[in-house]
N, C-alpha and C positions, 0 to 999 in steps of 0.2 A: 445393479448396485456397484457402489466402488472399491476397489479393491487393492487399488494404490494411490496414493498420494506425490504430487509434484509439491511443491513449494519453490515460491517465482519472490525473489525479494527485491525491490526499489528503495530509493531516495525519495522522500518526503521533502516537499516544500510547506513550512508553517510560517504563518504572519500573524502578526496584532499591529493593533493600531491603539497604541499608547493616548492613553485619556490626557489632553491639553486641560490647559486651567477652565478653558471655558467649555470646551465642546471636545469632540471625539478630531486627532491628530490626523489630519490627509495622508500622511509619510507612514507606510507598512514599515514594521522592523522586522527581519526575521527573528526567528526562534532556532537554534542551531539545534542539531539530532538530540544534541547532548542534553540541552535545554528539556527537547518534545518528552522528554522521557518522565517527567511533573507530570504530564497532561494524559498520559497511557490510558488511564482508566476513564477519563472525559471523553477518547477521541476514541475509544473503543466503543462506549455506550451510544454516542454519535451515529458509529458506524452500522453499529447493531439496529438500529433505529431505518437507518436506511436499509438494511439488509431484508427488513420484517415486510415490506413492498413487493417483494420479490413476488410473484404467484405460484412459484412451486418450490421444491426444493433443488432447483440447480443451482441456484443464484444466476452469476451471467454467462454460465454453461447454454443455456436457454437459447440466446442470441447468435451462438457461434454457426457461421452462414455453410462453412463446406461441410459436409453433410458424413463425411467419412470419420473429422477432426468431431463431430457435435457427437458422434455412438461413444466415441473414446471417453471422452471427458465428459464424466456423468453430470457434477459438479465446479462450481468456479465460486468463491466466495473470497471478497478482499478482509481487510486487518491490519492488526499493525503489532509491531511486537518489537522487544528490546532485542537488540544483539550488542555483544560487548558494549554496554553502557551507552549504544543509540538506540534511538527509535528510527525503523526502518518499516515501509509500507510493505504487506506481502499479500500474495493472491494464492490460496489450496485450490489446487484443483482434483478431483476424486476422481480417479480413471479405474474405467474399465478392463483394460490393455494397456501395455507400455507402449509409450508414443515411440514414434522410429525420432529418427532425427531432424527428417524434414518436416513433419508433424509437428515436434518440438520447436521449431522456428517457428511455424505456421501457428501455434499456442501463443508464443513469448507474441509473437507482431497486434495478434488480438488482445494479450495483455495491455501491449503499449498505445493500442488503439482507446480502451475501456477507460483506462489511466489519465491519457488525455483529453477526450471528448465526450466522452459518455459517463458512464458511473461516476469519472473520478470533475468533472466539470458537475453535475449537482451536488456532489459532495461539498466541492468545494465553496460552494454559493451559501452554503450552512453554517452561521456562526456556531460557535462551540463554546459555552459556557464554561468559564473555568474560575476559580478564586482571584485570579490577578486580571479577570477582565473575557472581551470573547476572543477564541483565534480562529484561526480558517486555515486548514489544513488541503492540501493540493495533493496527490499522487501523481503529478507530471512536473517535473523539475528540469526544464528545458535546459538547465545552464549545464549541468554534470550528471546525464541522465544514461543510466545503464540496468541492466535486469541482470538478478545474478541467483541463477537455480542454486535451490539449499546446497549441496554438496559445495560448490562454490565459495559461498558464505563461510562455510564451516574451514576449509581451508585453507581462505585468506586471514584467518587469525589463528593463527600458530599461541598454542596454548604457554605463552612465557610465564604466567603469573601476573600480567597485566593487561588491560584494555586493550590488546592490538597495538600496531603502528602507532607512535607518537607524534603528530605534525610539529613541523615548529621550522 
């Protein structure tokens, strides 16, 4: 069983496709992090849906091929979750032992793998019902794509009393 948890956070790509007068708009808009965060409880229930396939309880611990990395991490199950006023995709994985370091790489890279062509490509072929129409939610966002283990997370927002960094 598991007896630690990692937390692996990403950047979400979300789209809709804005209903024209007559028929459904060719042109995707995004939906910006700040946006996704309406939709939490739609693209969790989504997710959860997809999660209920799994055949046992690892999620896509299951799949992980090097056989050293698959005894560690009992567990892998994606989600999504607010941080400072975004919604950001994340993957728990329930470990056994603490990963070394190169393990940990060798984790993140089958994240990045799952994200992009596997779990996170059926995902994303799933419209998602929501009040203002459907979206389609991506966990591989090729344009500014990075993985960022929780501790990470946690101390790139330095607690000021506001949202983090201001872009502008």
């Amino acid at each position: 069983m598991a007896n630690e948890t990692m937390r692996i956070f990403f950047p979400l790509k979300i789209i809709t496709y804005p209903q024209g007068e007559y028929k459904l708009d060719d042109s995707p808009v995004d939906i910006t992090p700040a946006e996704a965060v309406a939709y939490e409880d739609a693209i969790i229930a989504a997710i959860a849906k997809e999660n209920r396939l799994f055949e046992n309880d690892r999620g896509l611990a299951e799949y992980i091929h090097d056989e050293a990395l698959n005894k560690k991490v009992y567990s892998l199950y994606p989600s999504v979750e607010i941080v400072d006023g975004e919604l950001w995709g994340v993957m728990t994985a329930g470990l056994t032992e603490a990963l070394s370091g190169e393990e940990t790489a060798e984790l993140l890279d089958y994240v990045v793998g799952q994200n992009a062509d596997g779990y996170g490509e059926v995902l994303e072929q799933r419209p998602i019902k929501t009040p203002d129409g459907e979206i389609y939610i991506s966990f591989w966002n090729h344009e500014n794509y990075s993985l960022k283990l929780e501790q990470e997370m946690k101390n790139n927002s330095p607690d000021l009393g506001y949202g983090g960094p201001v872009m502008g």
